[in-house]
N, C-alpha and C positions, 0 to 999 in steps of 0.2 A: 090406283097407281101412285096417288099421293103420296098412301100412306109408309108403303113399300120404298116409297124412295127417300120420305123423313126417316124411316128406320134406320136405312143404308148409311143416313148421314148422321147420325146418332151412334151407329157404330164404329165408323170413320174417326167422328172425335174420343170416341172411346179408346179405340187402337193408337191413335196420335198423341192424347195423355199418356197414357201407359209409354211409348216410348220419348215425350219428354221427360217423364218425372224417373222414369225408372231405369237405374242405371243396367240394371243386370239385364232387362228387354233389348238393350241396344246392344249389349256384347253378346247374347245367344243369338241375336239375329247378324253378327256380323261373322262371330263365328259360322253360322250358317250358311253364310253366303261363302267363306271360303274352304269352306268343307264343297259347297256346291260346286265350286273350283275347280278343286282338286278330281273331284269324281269325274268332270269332265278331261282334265287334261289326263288323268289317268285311265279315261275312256270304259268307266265303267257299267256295264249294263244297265239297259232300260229298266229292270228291273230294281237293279243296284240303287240307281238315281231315285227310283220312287220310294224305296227306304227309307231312302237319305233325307228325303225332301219328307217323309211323313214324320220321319224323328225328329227333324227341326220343327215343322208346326207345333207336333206333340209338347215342344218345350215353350215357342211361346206359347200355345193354348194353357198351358200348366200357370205360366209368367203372368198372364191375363189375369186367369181365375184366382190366383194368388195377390193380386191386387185389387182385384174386386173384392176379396174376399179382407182385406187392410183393413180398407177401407170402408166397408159396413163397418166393422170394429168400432174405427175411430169413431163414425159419426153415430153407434149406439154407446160408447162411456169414452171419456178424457179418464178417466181415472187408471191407474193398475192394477188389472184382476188379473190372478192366475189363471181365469180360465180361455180371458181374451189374449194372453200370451199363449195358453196350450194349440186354439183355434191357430193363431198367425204360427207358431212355429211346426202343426202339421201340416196347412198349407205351403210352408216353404220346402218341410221336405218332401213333399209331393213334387214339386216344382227339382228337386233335388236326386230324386229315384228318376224323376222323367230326363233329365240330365244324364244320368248313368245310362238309361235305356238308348241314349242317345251315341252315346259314345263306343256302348260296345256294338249297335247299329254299324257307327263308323268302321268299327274294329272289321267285323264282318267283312263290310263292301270294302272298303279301301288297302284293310289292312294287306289281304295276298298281292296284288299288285305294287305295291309298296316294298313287301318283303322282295319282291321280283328285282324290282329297282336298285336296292340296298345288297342283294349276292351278289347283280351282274355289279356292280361297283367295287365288291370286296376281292373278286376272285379275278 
């Protein structure tokens, strides 16, 4: 049980770096949180919500991996190699496509309720 709970707390500071250091960790997660907002006050299905809520992990899980993945980098060359630019800038757009999957996620759940919102106000 030890070991299980030293893991848990290894991973804790692992999560808690990643959102001191990393700016963009902290605006997909707050964007998250008001997408998660919205799907409530726009009372979006149970189903909807679990979308929503998997496209947001999806992108911090992408934000993680994508700093974990820096950061080998750094601490295997200080130097500039093209290749360690090619590595860091697939993992960012990895992190980038998970963003888009995210969004039209949104599109999806949020967006008809939304348009509902937006006639009865026009008409």
């Amino acid at each position: 049980m030890y070991k299980v709970m030293r893991s848990l707390k290894y991973a804790c500071y692992g999560l808690q770096y990643c959102f001191k250091t990393q700016r963009n960790m902290v605006i997909h997660a707050l964007i998250g949180v008001i997408v998660l907002v919205f799907g409530i006050y726009l009372q979006a299905s149970l189903y909807g919500m679990l979308f929503l809520l998997m496209a947001i992990m999806a992108v911090l899980v992408a934000e993680a991996f994508n700093t974990a993945l820096e950061k080998t980098i750094d601490l295997y060359t200080k130097e500039r190699s093209g290749l360690a630019q090619i590595a860091k800038d697939v993992a960012a757009g990895a992190v980038l496509l998970t963003a888009f999957f995210a969004v039209l996620v949104g599109l999806v759940v949020l967006g008809p309720p939304l348009w509902q919102i937006i006639r009865s106000q026009l008409l």
